[in-house]
C-alpha positions in Angstrom: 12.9 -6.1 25.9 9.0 -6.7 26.3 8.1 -10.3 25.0 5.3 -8.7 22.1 8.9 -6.9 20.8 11.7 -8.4 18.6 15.0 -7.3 17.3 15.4 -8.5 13.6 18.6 -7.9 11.9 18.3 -9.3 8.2 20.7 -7.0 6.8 23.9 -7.4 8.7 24.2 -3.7 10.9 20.6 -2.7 10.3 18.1 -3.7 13.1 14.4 -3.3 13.4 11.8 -3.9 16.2 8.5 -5.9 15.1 5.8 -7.4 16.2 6.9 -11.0 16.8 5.0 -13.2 14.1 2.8 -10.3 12.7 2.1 -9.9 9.0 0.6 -6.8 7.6 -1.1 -6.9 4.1 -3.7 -6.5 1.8 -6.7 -8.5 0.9 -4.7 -10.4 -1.8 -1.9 -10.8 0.4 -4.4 -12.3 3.2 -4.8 -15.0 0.6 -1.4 -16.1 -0.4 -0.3 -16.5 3.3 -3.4 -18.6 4.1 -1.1 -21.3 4.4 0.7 -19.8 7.2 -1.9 -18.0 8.9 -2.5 -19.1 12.3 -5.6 -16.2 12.9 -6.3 -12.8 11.3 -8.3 -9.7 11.6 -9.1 -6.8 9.2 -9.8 -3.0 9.6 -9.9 -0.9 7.1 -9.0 -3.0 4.2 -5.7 -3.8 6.7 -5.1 -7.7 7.7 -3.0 -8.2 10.9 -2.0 -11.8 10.3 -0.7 -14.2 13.2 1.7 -16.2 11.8 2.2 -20.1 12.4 5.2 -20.5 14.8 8.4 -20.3 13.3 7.4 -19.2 10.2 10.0 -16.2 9.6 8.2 -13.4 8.9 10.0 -11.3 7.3 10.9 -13.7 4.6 7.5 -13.8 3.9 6.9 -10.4 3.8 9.5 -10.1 1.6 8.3 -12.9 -0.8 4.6 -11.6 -0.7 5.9 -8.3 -2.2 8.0 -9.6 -4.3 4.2 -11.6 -5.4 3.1 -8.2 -6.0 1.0 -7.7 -3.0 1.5 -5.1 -0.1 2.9 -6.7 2.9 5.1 -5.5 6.1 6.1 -7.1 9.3 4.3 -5.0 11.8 7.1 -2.7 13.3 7.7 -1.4 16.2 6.9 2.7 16.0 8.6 4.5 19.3 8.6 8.2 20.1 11.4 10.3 19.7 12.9 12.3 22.8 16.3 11.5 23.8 17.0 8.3 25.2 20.6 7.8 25.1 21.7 9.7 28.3 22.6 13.4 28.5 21.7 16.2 30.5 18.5 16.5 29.0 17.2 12.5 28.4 13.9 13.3 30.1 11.2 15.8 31.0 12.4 18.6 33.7 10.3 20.2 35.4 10.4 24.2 34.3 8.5 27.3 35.1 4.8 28.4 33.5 5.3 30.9 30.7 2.1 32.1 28.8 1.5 30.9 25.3 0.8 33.8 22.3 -2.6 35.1 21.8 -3.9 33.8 18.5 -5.5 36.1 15.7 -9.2 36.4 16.7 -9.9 36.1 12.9 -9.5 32.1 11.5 -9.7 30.8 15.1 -9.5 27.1 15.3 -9.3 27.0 11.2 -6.4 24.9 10.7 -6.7 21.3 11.8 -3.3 19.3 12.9 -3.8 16.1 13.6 -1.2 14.9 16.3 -0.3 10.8 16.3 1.3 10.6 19.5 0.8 9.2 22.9 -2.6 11.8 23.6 -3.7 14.8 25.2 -3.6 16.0 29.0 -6.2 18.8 29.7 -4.0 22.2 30.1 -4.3 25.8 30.7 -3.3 26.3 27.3 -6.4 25.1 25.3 -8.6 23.1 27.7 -11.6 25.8 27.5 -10.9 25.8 23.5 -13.8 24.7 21.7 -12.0 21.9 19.9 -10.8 20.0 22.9 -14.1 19.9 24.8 -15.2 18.1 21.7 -13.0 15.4 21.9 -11.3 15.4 25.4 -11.9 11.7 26.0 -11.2 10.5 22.4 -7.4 10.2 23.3 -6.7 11.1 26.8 -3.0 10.6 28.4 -2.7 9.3 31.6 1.1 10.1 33.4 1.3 6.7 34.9 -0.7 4.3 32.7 1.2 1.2 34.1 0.4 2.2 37.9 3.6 1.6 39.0 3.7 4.8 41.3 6.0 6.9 38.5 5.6 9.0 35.7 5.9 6.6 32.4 8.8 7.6 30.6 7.2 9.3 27.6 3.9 10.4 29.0 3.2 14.0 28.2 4.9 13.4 25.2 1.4 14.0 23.0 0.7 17.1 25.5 4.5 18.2 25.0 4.6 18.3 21.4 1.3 20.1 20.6 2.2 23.0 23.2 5.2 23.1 20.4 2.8 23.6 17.7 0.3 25.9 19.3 3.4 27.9 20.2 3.9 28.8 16.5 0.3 28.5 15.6 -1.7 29.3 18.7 -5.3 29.3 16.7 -5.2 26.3 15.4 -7.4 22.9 16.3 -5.5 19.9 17.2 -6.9 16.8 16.6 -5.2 13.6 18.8 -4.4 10.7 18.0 -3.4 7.9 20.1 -0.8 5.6 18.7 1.8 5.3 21.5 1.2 4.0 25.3 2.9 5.9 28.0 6.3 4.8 27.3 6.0 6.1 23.7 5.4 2.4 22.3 2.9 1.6 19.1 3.4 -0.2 15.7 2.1 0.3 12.2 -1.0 -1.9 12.7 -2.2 1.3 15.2 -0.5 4.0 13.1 -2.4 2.5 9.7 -6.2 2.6 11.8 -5.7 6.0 12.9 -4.6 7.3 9.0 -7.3 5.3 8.0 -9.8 7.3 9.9 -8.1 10.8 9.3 -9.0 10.1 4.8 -12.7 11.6 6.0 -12.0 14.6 7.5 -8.2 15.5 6.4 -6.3 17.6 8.6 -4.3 20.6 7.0 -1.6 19.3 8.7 -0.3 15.9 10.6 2.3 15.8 12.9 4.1 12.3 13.2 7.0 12.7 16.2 7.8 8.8 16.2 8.7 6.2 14.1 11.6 3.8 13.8 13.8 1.5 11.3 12.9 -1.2 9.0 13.9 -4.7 8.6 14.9 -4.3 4.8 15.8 -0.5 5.4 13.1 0.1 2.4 9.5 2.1 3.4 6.8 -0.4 4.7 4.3 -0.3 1.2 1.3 -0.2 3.8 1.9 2.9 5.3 3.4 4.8 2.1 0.0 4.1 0.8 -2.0 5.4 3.0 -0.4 8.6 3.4 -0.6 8.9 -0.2 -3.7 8.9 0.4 -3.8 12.3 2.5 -3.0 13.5 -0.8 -4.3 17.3 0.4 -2.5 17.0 4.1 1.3 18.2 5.1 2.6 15.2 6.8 5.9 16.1 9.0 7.7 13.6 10.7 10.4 13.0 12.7 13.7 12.0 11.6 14.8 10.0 14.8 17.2 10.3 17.6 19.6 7.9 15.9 22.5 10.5 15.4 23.0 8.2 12.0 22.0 8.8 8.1 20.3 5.4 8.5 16.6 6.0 6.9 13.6 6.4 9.7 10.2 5.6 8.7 7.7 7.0 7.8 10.1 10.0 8.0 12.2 9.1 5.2 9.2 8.7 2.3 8.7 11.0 -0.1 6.4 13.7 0.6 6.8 13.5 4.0 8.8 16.4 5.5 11.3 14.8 7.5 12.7 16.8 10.6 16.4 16.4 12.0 17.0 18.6 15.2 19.6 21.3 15.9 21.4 22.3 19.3 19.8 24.8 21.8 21.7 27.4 20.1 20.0 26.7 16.7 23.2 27.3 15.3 24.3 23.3 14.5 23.0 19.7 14.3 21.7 18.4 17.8 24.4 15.0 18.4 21.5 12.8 18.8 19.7 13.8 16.0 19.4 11.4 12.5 20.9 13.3 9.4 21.7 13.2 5.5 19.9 13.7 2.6 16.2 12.9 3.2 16.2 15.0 6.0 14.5 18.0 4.7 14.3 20.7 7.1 15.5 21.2 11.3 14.5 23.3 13.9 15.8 23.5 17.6 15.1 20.1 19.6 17.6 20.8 22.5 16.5 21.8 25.7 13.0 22.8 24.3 9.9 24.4 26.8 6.3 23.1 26.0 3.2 22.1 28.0 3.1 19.1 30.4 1.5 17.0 32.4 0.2 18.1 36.0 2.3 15.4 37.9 4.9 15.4 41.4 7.3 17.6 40.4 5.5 18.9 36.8 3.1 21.4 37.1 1.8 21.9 34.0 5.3 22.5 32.2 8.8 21.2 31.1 11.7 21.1 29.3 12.8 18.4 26.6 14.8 17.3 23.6 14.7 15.4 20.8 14.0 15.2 16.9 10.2 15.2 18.6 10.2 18.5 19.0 11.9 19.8 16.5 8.9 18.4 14.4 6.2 19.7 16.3 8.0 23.6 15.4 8.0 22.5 12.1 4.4 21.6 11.9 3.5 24.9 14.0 5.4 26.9 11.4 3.4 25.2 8.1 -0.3 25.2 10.3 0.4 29.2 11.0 1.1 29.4 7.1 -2.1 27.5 6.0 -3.6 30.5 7.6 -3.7 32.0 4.1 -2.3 29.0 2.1 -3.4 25.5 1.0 -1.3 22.4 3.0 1.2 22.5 -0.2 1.7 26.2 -0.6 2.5 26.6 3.3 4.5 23.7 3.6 6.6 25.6 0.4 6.7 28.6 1.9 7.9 27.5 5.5 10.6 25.4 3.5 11.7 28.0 0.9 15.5 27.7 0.8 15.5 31.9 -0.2 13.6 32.7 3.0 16.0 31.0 5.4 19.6 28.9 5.8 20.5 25.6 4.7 22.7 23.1 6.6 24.0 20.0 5.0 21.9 16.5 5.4 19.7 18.3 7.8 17.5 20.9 5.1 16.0 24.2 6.0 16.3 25.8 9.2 12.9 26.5 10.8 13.1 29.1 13.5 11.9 28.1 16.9 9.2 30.7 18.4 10.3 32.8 20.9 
């Protein structure tokens, strides 16, 4: 494991990566850990504190919220393909296939914001108005570490919003880059990037990563701040954990979390989290998207993972918006009457075809 990762186990069974020595807080919080606080710096109204050595952070997290005040040991967010082994584990290589014609009425209308590892120009949408705005914003290199190979999640970003334009093929993607090539960020990166989405809200926000706390309870920081995209349908993953164990931020209220099912659509994927925060699934087996142009790739591939199955999800609710508010779409898309139900996994979404 990298040396700027830890594994934490506080409650016996239930491990978490963080940030070793990293504090997350408030203003207030800043100042009741002065004491311990070895160096510090703010965005947003966000203080990333480096903790004196071998002060335990997460007992001071937990006493500074018990205080009152907001705090979090910065966790470790990952992406969620796959990883265990399997026939489908990584990217394959698969033939081009053309991607729908959008509506020439509402083009690029409905904004999803996409917090992921970037954006690889593609045939797709790279003469679309909205990506020649912002094509160096949050670009994604396929071998970032220049080791001579492809990074083991890059084109994850570029995979999952070929998903989402696949259901919703007029819509303006907005990236974000949160995760490095192997599909590695924290909450300090996830926080900035929410924290410059509250002036110009997307409709919808796709979140295909996220990972396991050190007290199994939400991280007050980030439920916060996507309360604060009060008007915006956050979807998120619901991990590749094949467990009911909560996943963050999936597992908050409000946030539509997103189990996958097998290639058949027919039952859960065996990798995929479950139970009953998951609220809705979709097929994240064996799943064809956009890619990266790289050795073997050329332009397209095949993948699985609770990733995935998000990014259909978030297609589904951005095509709604069309002619609904974030809310209403997110309602209709998830309407029990409109579609089956399969225990501690929610609403099935169909896949586009």
């Amino acid at each position: 494991m990298n040396a700027d990762i830890k594994r934490v186990e506080p409650v016996a069974g239930a491990p978490a990566l963080i940030r070793p020595g990293q504090l997350l807080t408030d203003a207030a919080g800043a100042a009741a850990v002065a004491r311990w606080t070895a160096a510090v710096a703010e965005a947003d109204g966000i203080f990333r504190i480096r903790l004196s050595p071998g002060v335990d952070v997460c007992d001071l997290s937990a006493t500074v919220c018990d205080q009152g005040h907001r705090a979090s040991p910065n966790h470790v967010l990952v992406g969620q393909p796959l990883f265990f082994g399997g026939p489908a584990s990584r990217p394959f290589p698969t033939p081009a296939f053309p991607l729908p014609e959008a509506a020439e009425s509402g083009e690029d209308a409905v904004t999803v914001a996409v917090a992921d590892t970037g954006l690889a120009a593609h045939p797709w949408w790279c003469e679309r108005p909205w990506f020649r705005e912002q094509r160096r914003e949050a670009p994604e290199p396929p071998d970032s570490d220049g080791d001579g190979r492809l990074d083991v999640q890059a084109g994850h970003g570029t995979f999952v919003t070929g998903l989402i334009l696949r259901s919703a093929p007029a819509a303006r993607v907005r990236p974000l880059r949160v995760l490095n090539g192997h599909g590695v960020g924290d909450e300090a990166g996830l926080l900035r990037s929410l924290a410059r989405l509250r002036i110009d809200p997307p409709q919808v926000l796709n979140l295909s990563l996220g990972g396991h706390t050190y007290d199994n309870r939400p991280s007050p920081l980030l439920e916060a701040a996507l309360a604060t995209l009060a008007d915006t349908a956050v979807v998120a993953c619901a991990g590749n954990t094949a467990s009911d164990r909560p996943f963050w931020p999936a597992a908050l209220p409000g946030v539509i979390a997103v189990g996958a099912l097998d290639a058949a659509e027919e039952t859960r994927a065996p990798f995929s989290a479950h139970g009953p925060w998951v609220d809705a699934c979709a097929g994240g087996e064996w799943t064809a998207s956009a890619f990266l142009e790289h050795g073997a790739f050329h332009g397209y591939a095949r993948w699985s993972g609770t990733s995935f199955a998000t990014a259909v999800v978030s297609g589904a609710i951005a095509e709604a918006c069309r002619s609904r508010t974030p809310k209403e779409a997110a309602a209709h898309v998830l309407d029990p009457l409109r579609t089956r139900q399969i225990p501690d996994l929610g609403v099935v979404v169909p896949a586009p075809r």
